[in-house]
C-alpha positions as CSV (number, residue, x, y, z in Angstrom):
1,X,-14.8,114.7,-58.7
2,X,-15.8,113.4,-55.4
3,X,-13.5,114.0,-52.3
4,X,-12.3,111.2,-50.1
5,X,-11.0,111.8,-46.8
6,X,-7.2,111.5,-46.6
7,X,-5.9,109.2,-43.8
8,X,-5.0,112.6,-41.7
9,X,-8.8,113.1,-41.6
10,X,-8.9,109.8,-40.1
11,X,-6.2,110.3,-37.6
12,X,-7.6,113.9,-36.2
13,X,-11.6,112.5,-36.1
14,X,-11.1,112.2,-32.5
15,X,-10.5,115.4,-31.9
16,X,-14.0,117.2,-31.9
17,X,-13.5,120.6,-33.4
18,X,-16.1,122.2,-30.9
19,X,-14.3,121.0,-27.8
20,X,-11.1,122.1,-29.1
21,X,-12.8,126.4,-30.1
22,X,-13.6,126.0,-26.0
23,X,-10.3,125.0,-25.1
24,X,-8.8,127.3,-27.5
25,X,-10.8,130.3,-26.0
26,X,-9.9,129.4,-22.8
27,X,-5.9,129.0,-23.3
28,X,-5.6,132.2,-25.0
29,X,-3.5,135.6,-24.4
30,X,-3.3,139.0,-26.0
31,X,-5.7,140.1,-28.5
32,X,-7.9,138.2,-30.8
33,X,-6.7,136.8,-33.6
34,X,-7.7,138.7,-36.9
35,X,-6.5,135.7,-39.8
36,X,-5.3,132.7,-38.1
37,X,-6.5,130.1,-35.2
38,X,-5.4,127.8,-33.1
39,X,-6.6,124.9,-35.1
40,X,-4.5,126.4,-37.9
41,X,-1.4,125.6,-35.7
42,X,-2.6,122.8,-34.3
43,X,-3.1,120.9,-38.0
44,X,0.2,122.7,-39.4
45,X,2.5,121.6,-36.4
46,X,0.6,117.9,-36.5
47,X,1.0,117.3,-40.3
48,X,5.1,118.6,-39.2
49,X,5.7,116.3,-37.0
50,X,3.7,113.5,-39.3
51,X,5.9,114.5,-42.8
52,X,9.1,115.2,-40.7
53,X,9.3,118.7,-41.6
54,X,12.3,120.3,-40.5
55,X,12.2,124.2,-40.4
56,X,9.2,126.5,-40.4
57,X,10.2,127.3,-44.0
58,X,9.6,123.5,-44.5
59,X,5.8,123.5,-42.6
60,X,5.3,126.5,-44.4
61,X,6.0,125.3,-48.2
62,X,4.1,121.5,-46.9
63,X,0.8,123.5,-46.3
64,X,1.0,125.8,-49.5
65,X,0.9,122.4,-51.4
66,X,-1.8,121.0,-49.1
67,X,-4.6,123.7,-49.4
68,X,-6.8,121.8,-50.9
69,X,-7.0,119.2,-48.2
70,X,-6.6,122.1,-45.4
71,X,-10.2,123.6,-46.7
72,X,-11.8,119.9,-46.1
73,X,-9.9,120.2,-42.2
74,X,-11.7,123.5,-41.5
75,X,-7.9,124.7,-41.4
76,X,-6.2,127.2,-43.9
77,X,-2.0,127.4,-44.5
78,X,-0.2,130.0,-42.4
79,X,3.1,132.0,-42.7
80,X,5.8,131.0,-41.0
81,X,6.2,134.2,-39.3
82,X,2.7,133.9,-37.4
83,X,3.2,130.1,-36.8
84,X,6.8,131.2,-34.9
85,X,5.0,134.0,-33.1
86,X,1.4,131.9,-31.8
87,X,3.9,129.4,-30.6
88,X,6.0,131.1,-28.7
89,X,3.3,133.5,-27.3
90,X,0.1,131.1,-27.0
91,X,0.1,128.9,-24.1
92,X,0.9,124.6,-24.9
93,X,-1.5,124.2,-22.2
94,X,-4.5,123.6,-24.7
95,X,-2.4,120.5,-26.0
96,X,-2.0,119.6,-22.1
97,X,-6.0,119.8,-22.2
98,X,-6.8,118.0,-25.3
99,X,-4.8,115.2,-24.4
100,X,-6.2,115.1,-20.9
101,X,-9.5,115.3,-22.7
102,X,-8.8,112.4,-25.2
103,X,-7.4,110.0,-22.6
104,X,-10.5,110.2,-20.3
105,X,-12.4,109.5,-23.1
106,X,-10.6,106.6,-24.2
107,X,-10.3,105.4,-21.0
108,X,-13.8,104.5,-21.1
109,X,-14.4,103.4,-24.7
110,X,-13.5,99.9,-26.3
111,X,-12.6,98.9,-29.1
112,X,-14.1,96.3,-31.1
113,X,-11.5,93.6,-32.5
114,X,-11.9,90.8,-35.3
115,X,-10.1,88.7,-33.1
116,X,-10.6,87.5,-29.5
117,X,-8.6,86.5,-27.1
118,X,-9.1,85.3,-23.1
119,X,-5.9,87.1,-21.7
120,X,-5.3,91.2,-21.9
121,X,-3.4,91.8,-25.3
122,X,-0.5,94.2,-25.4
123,X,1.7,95.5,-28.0
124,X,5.5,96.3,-26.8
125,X,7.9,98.8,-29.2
126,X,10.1,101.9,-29.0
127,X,11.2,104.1,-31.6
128,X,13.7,106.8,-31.4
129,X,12.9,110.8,-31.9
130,X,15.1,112.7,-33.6
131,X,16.6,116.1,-31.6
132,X,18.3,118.6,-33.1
133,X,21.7,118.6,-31.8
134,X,22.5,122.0,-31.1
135,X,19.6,122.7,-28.7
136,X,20.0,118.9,-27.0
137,X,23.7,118.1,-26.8
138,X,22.4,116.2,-23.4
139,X,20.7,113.8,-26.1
140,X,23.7,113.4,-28.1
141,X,23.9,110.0,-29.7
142,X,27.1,110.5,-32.0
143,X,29.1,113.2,-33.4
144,X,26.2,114.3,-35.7
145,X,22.7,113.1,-34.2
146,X,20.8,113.9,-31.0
147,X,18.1,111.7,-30.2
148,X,15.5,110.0,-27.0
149,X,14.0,106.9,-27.3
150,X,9.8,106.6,-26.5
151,X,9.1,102.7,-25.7
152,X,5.2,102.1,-25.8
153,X,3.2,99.2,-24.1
154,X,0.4,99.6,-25.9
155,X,-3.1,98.5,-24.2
156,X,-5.4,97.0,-27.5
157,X,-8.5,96.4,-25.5
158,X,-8.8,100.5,-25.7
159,X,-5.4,101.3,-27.7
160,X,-4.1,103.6,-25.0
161,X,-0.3,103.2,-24.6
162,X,-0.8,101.9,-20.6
163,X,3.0,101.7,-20.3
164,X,5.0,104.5,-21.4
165,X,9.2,105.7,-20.4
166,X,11.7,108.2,-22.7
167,X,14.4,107.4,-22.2
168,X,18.5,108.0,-23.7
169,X,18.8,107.5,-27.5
170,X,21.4,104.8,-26.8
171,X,19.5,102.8,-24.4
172,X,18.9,99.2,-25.2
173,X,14.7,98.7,-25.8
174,X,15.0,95.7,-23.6
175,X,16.0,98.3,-20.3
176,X,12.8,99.7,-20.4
177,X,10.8,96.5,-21.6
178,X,11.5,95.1,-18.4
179,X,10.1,97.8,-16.6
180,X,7.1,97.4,-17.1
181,X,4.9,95.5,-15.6
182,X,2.2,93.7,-17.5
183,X,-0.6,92.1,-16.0
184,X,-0.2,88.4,-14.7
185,X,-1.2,86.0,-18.2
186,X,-1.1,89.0,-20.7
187,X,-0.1,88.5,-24.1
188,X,2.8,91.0,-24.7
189,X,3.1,90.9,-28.9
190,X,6.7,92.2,-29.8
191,X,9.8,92.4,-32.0
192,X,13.6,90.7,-32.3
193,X,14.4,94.2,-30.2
194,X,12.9,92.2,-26.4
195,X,14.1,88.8,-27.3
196,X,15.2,88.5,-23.8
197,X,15.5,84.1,-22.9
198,X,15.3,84.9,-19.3
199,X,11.7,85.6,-20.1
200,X,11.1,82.2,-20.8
201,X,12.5,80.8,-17.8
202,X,9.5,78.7,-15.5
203,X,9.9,80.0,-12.7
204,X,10.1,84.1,-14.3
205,X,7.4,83.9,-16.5
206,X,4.0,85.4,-15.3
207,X,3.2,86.4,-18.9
208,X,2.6,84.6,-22.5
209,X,5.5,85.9,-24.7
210,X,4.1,86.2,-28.5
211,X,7.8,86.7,-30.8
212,X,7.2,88.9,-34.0
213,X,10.1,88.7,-36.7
């Protein structure tokens, strides 16, 4: 049977596996690994946070069920117990790195559209992160859920998020949404969350306001 890449494939592709190894060896304490990698965590915390796993037992019992698509990652499952001790021992600075890394690239690449426009195109959203409550009680949202909320203005001639603010779980997505400050005639695309009239007003408006329902 022939293999087709899985959509994670597609999501990681940016991430050259060769850069990463020379981050990896860079950002690395103690003594070498003998069975596991930085990659390993690296795919296992990423397909986590991707299939809202909640407990390393979780992560742990996800992979076991995956291995078949792990092999075509160049990644392989690994225990709990080792994926507790590499992140609490390794340094997160790789993933400071890497991101640096993909955002200068990006920076300079664009991206070709079906569709053209004259004016810069941006898309404007938020979405809440859920926080466990017994570790962020200063994210408490109600009795039983702890939570921040990310809004995104996201830049499609490159689709780098240009505008970005966290910000209290409870927060109205309009607070942040009129932070931020769009270039003069963009095209901010968003949803019933920004309907905000005084946007429309003549005399306000340095924009063009596209409503999505």
């Amino acid at each position: 049977m022939s293999h087709q890449n899985t959509v994670f494939y597609e999501l990681i592709k940016p991430v050259v596996r060769q850069d990463f190894e020379q981050l990896a060896k860079v950002h690395h304490v103690g003594q070498k690994f003998r069975e596991t990698s930085r990659w390993d965590q690296f795919i296992a915390i990423l397909m986590s946070q991707f299939s809202c796993r909640q407990s390393l037992r979780d992560i742990q019992s996800n992979l076991e069920c995956q291995q078949e698509k792990l092999s075509h990652l160049g990644a392989k499952s690994i225990p709990r117990s080792t994926l507790a001790r590499i992140n609490e021992q390794q340094p997160a600075a790789l993933y400071q790195q890497l991101f640096y890394k993909l955002l200068k690239y990006y920076e300079h690449s664009k991206v070709a559209h079906k569709f053209r426009f004259k004016n810069p195109l941006y898309s404007l959203d938020a979405s809440h992160i859920d926080l466990s409550l017994s570790l962020c009680e200063w994210a408490k949202v109600h009795d039983s859920k702890a939570s921040m909320k990310l809004s995104i203005g996201l830049n499609h001639s490159n689709d780098i998020p240009e505008f970005v603010a966290v910000e209290n779980g409870k927060e109205n997505d309009m607070v942040q949404g009129r932070k931020f400050q769009f270039p003069a005639g963009s095209i901010v695309v968003f949803d019933k969350g920004y309907v905000d009239y005084q946007w429309y007003e003549p005399y306000r408006v340095y924009r063009r306001l596209f409503y999505l329902s």
